[in-house]
FIBAKE-142744 format. One record per residue (C-alpha): residue in three letters; x, y, z. Coordinates in pm, 1 decimal, padded with zeros to 6 digits. Each point is the difference from the previous one (the first is absolute). Layout:
<sites>
{"ALA",{X,Y,Z}}
...
</sites>
This chain:
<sites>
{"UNK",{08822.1,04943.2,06762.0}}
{"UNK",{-00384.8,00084.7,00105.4}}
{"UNK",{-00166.5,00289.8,-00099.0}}
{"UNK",{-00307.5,00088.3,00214.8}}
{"UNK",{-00223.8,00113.4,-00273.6}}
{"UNK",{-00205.8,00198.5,00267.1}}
{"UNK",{00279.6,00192.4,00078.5}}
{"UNK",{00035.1,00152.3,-00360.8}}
{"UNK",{-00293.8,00200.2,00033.7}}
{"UNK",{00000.2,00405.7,-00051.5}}
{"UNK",{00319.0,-00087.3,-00121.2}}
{"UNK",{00181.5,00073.5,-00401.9}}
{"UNK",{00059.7,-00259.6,-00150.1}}
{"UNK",{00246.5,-00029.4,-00348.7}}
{"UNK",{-00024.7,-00282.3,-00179.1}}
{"UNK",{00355.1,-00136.1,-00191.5}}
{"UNK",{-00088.7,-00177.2,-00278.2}}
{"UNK",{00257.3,-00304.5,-00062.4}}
{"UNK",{-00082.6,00101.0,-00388.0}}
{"UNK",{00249.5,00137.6,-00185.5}}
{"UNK",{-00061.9,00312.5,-00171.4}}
{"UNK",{-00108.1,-00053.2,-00360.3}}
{"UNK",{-00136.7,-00387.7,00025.1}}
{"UNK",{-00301.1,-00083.6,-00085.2}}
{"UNK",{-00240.2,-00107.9,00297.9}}
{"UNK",{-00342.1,-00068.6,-00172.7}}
{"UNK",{-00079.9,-00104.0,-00349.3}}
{"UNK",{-00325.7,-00138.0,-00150.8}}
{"UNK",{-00136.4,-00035.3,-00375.6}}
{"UNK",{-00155.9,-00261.4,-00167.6}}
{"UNK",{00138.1,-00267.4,-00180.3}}
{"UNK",{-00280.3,-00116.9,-00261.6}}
{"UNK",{-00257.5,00270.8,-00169.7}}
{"UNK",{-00223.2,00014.8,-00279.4}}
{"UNK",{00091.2,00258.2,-00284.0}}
{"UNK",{-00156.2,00379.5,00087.7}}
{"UNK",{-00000.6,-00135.1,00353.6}}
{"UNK",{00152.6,00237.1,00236.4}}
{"UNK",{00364.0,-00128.6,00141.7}}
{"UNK",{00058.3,00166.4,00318.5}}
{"UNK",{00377.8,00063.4,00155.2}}
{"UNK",{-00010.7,00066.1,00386.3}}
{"UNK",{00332.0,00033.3,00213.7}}
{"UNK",{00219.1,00176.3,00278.8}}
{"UNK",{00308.5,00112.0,-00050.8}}
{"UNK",{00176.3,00092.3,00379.4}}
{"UNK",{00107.4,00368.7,-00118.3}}
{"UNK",{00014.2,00315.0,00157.4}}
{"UNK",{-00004.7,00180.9,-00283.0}}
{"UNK",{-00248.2,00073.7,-00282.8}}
{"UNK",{00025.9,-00258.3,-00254.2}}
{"UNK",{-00091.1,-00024.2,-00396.6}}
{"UNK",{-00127.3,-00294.1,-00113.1}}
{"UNK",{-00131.9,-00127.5,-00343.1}}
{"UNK",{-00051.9,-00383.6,-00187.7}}
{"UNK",{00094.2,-00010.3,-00345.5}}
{"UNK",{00009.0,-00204.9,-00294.4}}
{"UNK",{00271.1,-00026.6,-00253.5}}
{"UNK",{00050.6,00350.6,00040.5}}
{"UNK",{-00373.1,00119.3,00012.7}}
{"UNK",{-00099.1,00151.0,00360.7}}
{"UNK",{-00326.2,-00183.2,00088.3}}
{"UNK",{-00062.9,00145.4,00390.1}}
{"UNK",{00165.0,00260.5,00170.8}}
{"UNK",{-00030.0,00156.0,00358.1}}
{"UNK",{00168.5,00205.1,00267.7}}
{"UNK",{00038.2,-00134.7,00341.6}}
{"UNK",{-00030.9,00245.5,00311.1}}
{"UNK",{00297.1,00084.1,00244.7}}
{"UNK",{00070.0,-00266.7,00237.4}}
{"UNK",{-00268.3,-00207.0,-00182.6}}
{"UNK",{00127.7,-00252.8,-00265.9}}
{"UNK",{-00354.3,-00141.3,-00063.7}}
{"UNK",{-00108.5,00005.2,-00381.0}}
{"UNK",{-00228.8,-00142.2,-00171.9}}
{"UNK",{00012.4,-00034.0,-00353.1}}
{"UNK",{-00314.5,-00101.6,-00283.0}}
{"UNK",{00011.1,-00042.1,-00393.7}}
{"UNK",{-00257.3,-00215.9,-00204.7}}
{"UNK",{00172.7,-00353.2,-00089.2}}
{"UNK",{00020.5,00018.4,-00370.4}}
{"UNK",{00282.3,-00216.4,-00144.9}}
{"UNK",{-00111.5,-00363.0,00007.8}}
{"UNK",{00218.3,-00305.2,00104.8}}
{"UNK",{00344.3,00110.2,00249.8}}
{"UNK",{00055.7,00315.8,00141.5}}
{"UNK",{00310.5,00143.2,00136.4}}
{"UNK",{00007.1,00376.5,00091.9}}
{"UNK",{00256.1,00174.4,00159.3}}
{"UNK",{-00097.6,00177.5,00338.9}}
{"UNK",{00259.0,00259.7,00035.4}}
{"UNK",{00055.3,00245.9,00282.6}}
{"UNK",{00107.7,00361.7,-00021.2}}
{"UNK",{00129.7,-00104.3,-00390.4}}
{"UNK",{00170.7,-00307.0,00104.6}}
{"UNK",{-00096.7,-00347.6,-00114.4}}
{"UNK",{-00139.9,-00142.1,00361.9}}
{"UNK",{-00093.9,-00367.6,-00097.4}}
{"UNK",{-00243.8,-00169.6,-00225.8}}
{"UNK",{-00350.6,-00063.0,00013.5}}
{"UNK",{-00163.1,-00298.1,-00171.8}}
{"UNK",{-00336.1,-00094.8,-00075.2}}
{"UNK",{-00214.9,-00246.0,-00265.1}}
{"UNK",{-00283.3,00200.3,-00214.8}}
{"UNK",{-00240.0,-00255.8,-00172.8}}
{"UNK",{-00250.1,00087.9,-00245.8}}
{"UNK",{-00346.2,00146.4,00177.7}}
{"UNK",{-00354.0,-00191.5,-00073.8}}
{"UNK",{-00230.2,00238.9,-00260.8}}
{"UNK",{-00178.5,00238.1,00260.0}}
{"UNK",{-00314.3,00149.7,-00143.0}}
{"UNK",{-00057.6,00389.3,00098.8}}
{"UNK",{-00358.0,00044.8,00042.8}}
{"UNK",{-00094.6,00394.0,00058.5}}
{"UNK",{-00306.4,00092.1,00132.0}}
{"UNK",{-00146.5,00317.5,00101.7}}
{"UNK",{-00262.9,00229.0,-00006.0}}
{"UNK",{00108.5,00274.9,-00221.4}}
{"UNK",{00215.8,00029.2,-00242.5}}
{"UNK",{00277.8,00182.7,00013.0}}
{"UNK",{00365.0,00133.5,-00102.1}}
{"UNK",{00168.4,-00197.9,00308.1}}
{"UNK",{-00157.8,-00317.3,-00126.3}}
{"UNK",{00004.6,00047.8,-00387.6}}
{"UNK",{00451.0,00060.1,-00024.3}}
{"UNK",{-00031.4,-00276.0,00274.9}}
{"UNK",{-00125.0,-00243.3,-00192.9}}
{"UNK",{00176.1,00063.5,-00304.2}}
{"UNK",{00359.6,00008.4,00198.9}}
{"UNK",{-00137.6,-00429.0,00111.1}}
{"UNK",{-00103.0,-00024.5,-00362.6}}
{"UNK",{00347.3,00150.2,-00154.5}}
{"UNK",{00196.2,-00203.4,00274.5}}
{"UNK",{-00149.7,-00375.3,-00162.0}}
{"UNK",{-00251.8,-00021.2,00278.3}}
{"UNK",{-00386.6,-00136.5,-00090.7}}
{"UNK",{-00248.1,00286.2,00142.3}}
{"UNK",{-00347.4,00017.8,00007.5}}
{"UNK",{-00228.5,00301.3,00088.8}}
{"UNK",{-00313.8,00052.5,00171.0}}
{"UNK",{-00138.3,00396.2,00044.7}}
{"UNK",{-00315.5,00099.7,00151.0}}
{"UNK",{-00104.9,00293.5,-00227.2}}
{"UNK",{-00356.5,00010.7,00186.4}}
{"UNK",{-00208.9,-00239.2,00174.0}}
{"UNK",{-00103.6,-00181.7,-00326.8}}
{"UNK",{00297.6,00050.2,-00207.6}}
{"UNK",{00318.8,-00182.8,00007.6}}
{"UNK",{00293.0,00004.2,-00208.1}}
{"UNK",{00152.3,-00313.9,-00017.2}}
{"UNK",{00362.6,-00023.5,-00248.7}}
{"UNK",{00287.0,-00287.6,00031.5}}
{"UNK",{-00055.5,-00393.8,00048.7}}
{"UNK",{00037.2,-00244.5,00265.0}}
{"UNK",{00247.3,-00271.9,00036.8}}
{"UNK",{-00152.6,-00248.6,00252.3}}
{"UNK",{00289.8,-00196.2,00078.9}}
{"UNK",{00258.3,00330.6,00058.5}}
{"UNK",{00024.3,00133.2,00336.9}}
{"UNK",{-00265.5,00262.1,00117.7}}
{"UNK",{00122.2,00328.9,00092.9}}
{"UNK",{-00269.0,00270.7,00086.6}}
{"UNK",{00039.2,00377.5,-00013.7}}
{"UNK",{-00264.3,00199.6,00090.4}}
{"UNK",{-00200.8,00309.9,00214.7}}
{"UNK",{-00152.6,-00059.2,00322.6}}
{"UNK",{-00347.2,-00000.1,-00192.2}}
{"UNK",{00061.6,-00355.9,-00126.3}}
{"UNK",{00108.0,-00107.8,00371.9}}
{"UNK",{-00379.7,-00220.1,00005.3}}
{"UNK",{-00045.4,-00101.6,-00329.2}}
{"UNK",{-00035.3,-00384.2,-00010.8}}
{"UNK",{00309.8,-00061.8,-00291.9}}
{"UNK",{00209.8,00173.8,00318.5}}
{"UNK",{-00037.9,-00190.3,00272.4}}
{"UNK",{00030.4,-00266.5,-00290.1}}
{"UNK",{00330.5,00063.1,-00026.9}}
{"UNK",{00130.3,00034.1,00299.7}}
{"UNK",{-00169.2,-00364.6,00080.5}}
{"UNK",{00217.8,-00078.2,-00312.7}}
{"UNK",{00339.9,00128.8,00120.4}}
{"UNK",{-00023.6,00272.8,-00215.7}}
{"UNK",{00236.6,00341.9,00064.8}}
{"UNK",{-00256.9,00293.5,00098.3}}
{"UNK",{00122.4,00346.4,-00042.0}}
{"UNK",{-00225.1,00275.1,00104.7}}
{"UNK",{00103.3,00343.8,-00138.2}}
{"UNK",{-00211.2,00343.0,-00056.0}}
{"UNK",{-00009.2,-00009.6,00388.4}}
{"UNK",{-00245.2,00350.8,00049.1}}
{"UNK",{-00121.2,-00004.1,00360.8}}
{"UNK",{00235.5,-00190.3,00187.9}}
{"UNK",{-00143.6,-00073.4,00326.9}}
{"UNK",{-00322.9,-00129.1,-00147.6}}
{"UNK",{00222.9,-00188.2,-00332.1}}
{"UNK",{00238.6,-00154.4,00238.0}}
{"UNK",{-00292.7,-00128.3,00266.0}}
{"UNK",{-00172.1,-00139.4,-00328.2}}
{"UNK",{00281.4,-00178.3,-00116.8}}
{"UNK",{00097.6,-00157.5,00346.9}}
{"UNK",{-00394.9,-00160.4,00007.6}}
{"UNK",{00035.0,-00079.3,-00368.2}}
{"UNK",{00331.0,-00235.6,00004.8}}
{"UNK",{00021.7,-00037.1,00406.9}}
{"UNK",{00329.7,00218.8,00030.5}}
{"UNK",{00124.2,00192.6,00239.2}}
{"UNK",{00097.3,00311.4,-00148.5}}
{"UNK",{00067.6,00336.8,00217.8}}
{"UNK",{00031.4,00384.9,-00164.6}}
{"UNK",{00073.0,00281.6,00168.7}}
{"UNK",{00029.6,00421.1,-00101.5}}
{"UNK",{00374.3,00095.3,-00016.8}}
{"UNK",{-00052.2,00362.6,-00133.0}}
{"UNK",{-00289.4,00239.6,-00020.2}}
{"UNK",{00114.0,00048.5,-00349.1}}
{"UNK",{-00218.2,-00081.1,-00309.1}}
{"UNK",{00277.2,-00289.0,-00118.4}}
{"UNK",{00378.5,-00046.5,00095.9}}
{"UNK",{00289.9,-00121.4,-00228.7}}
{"UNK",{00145.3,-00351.7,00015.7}}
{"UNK",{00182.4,00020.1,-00326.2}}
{"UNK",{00104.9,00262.7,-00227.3}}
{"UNK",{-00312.8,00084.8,-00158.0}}
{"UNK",{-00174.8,-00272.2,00187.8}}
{"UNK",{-00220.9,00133.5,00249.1}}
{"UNK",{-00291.7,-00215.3,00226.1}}
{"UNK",{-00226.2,00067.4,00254.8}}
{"UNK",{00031.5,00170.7,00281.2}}
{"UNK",{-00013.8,-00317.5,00195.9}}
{"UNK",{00220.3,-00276.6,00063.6}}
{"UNK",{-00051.6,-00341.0,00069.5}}
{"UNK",{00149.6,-00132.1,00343.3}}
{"UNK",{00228.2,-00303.8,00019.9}}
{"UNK",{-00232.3,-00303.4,00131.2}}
{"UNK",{00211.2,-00394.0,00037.6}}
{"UNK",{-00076.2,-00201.5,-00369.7}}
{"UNK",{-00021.9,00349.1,-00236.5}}
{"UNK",{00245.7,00147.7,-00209.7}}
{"UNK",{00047.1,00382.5,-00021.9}}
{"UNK",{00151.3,00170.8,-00280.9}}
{"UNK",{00017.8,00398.0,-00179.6}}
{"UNK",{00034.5,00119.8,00403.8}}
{"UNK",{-00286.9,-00177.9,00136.0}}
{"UNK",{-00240.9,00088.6,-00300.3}}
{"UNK",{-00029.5,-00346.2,-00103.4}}
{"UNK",{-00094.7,-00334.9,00136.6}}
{"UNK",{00005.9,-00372.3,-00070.8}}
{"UNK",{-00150.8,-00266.4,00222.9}}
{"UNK",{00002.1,-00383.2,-00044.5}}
{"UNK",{-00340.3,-00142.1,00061.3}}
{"UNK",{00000.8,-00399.5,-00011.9}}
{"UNK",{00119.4,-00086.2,-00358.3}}
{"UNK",{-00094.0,00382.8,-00111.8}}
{"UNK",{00178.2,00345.6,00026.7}}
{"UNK",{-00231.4,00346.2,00043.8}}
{"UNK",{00170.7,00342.2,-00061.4}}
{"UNK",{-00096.2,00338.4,00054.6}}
{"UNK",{00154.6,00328.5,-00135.7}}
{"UNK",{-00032.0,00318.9,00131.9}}
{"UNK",{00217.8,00140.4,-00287.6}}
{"UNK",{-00122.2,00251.8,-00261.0}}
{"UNK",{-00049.2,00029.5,-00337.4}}
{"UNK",{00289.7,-00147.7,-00218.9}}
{"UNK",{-00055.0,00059.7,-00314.8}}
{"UNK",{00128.2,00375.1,-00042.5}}
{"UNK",{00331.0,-00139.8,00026.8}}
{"UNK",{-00015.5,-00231.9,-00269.4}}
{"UNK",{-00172.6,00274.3,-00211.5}}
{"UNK",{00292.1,00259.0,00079.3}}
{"UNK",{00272.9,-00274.0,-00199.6}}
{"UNK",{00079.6,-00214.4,00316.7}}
{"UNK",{-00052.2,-00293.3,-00089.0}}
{"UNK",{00284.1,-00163.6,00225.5}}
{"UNK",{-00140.4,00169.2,00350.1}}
{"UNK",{-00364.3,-00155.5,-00085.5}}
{"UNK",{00137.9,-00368.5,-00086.5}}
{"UNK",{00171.0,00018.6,00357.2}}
{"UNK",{-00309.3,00097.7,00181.8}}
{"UNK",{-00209.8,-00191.4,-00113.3}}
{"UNK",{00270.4,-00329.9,-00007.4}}
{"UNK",{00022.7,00071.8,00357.3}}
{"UNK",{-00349.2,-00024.2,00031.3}}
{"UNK",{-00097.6,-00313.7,-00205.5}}
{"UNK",{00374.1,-00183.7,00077.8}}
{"UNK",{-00109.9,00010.2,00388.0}}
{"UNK",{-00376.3,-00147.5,-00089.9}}
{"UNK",{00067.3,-00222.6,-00267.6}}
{"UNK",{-00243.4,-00316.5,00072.7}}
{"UNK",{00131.6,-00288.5,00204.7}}
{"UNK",{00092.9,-00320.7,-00239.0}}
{"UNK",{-00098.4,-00371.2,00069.8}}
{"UNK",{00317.3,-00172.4,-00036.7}}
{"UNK",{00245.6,00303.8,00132.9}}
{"UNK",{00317.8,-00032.2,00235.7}}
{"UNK",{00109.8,00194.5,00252.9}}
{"UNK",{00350.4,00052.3,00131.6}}
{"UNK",{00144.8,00234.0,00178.6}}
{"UNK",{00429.3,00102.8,-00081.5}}
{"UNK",{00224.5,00050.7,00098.2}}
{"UNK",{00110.7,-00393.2,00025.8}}
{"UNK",{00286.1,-00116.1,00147.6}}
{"UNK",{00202.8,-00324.2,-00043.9}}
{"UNK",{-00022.8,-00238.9,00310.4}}
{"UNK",{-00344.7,00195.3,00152.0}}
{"UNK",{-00342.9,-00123.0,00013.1}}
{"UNK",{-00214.2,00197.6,-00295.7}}
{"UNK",{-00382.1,-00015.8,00030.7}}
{"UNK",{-00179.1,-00028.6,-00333.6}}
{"UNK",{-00412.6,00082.3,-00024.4}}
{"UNK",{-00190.7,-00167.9,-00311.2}}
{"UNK",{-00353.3,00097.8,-00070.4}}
{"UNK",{-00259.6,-00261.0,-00225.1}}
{"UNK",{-00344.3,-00042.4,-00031.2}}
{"UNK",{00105.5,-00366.5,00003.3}}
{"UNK",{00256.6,-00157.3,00137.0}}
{"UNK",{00119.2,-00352.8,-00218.5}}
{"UNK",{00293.0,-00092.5,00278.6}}
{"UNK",{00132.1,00126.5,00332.0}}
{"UNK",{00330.3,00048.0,-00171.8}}
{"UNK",{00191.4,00244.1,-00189.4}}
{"UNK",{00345.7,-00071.4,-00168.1}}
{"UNK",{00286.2,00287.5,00062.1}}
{"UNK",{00260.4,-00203.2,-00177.5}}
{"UNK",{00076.0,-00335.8,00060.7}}
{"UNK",{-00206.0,00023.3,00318.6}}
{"UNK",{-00383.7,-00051.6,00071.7}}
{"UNK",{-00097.4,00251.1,00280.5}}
{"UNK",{-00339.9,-00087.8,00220.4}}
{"UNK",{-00276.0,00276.9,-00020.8}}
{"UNK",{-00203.4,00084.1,00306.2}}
{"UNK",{-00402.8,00150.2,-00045.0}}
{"UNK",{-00019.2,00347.3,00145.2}}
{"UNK",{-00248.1,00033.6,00282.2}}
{"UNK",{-00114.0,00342.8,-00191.0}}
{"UNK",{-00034.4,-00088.9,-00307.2}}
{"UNK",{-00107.5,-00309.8,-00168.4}}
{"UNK",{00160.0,00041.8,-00332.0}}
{"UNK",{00371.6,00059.8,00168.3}}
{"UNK",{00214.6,-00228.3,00098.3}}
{"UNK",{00375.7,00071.0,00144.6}}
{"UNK",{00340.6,-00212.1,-00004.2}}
{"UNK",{00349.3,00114.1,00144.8}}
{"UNK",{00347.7,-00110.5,-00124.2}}
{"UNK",{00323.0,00039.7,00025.0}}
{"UNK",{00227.6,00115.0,-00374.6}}
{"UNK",{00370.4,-00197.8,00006.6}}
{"UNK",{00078.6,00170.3,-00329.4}}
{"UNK",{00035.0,00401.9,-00051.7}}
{"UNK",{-00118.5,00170.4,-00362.5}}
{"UNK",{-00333.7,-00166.2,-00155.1}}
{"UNK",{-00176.1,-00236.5,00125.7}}
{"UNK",{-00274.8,-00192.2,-00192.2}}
{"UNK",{-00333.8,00007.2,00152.8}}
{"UNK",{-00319.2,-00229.1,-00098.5}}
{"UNK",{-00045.5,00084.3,-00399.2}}
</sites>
């Protein structure tokens, strides 16, 4: 039978979904991270009904959320802490779902360098949280024009990751960094239209702000409050805390820019758990791209072609081994350092992958 599309103008139209209620129709999440690095669940469940969703492991609730009505979309983010295998159970309205699986391997040193020019209590219980969490940190603080305070050493051969004020956006060591592949966060955002234009010049981004309220601030969080402003979703940039936070990839680097206020009062008033989660959110979704990473995106099935992404500096061979099998890597067009491969898994469960 023809259908005249023409014809079905002014017309309503239902659409009847061959999905049966309850199935999943989307799924994403990644199969290989880096410790601290942020794991990210996305899916669809066809339901016309609100639906409860949460990942846990062995019993410990990592991510929970609360899909709208007649919207099963979720999207689900922890911090990937347990090295080696992980198995979590994704389970729906308190029943056990399915599994999700995904390899953690141990992150490269990254060395915090803070840099700004004033000091201040935002910066000060920052930088002892990196210290107390095993993380090498270094200071820089402008006390006046011919006074610095300088505190922590440098590791040379750990991975750069930059936090600073939009008053260090021309200094020479930052656009150092960036030319390094360094992470670049820019925080103590004060005049946004002027901070945000400054940054975009600085790194070459493309970020957009915009007023959402005529208040003074407006709450993202309990007891997290940012800006009045919010930062608008642009293609390559991640948005988190309701658009008060974003990440963009530039070449082998990532920028990030925070619109979020003052955390430190809630570590001061006892909790301690609420500021690790902030600010893991915030340094899981910039940690510094790795020479040497993989890429691969789950799920996987049995019988379907997979595509895996590897990223070097240098590449020795063409080749990687998944297996007993040697699988032929393609350069990117984009980016020099990337190449891609596809193939297809025979065997369900683990599969061994390169070293």
């Amino acid at each position: 039978m023809r259908i005249h599309i023409l014809k079905l103008g002014n017309k309503d139209i239902q659409w009847v979904s061959d999905v049966e209620d309850g199935s999943i129709s989307f799924l994403d999440w990644k199969g290989i991270v880096r410790e601290g690095e942020m794991q990210v669940v996305k899916g669809r469940i066809e339901s016309g009904d609100s639906l409860k969703l949460s990942l846990a492991q062995q019993g410990k609730i990592l991510a929970e959320t609360v899909s709208g009505l007649n919207d099963g979309t979720f999207k689900l983010e922890f911090p990937a802490k347990v090295l080696g295998r992980n198995e979590l159970d994704l389970v729906v309205n308190d029943s056990l779902y399915g599994s999700i699986k995904f390899f953690a391997h141990p992150a490269k040193p990254i060395q915090y360098s803070l840099q700004f020019a004033f000091p201040d209590a935002e910066i000060r219980v920052l930088t002892q949280y990196l210290i107390n969490s095993g993380e090498k940190v270094n200071e820089r603080i402008d006390v006046s024009k011919n006074s610095v305070i300088r505190s922590g050493s440098s590791e040379s051969d750990s991975l750069q990751f930059l936090i600073i004020d939009p008053a260090q956006l021309t200094k020479k060591s930052t656009q150092e960094a960036i030319e390094n592949g360094a992470s670049v966060l820019v925080i103590n955002v004060d005049e946004v239209g002027s901070d945000i234009s400054a940054i975009n010049k600085a790194f070459d981004t493309n970020f957009k702000a915009k007023r959402i309220t005529t208040e003074e601030s407006g709450e993202v969080e309990p007891d997290l409050e940012a800006l009045p402003f919010e930062l608008e979703s642009v293609i390559a940039q991640k948005l988190l805390f309701q658009n008060a936070f974003a990440v963009q990839q530039i070449g082998n680097a990532k920028v990030g820019v925070s619109l979020l206020g003052e955390t430190f009062p809630i570590k001061l008033a006892g909790d301690s758990m609420h500021y690790q989660a902030i600010w893991q959110k915030i340094l899981g979704a910039m940690i510094p791209q790795e020479t040497g990473s993989i890429e691969l995106k789950k799920p996987i099935f049995t019988g379907m072609r997979t595509e895996i992404q590897v990223i070097q500096q240098e590449f020795k061979e063409d080749f990687i081994s998944i297996e007993s099998d040697s699988v032929y890597l393609q350069k990117s067009l984009v980016n020099p350092f990337s190449k891609s491969g596809s193939f297809i898994s025979l065997d369900s469960g683990w599969v061994s992958l390169a070293e």
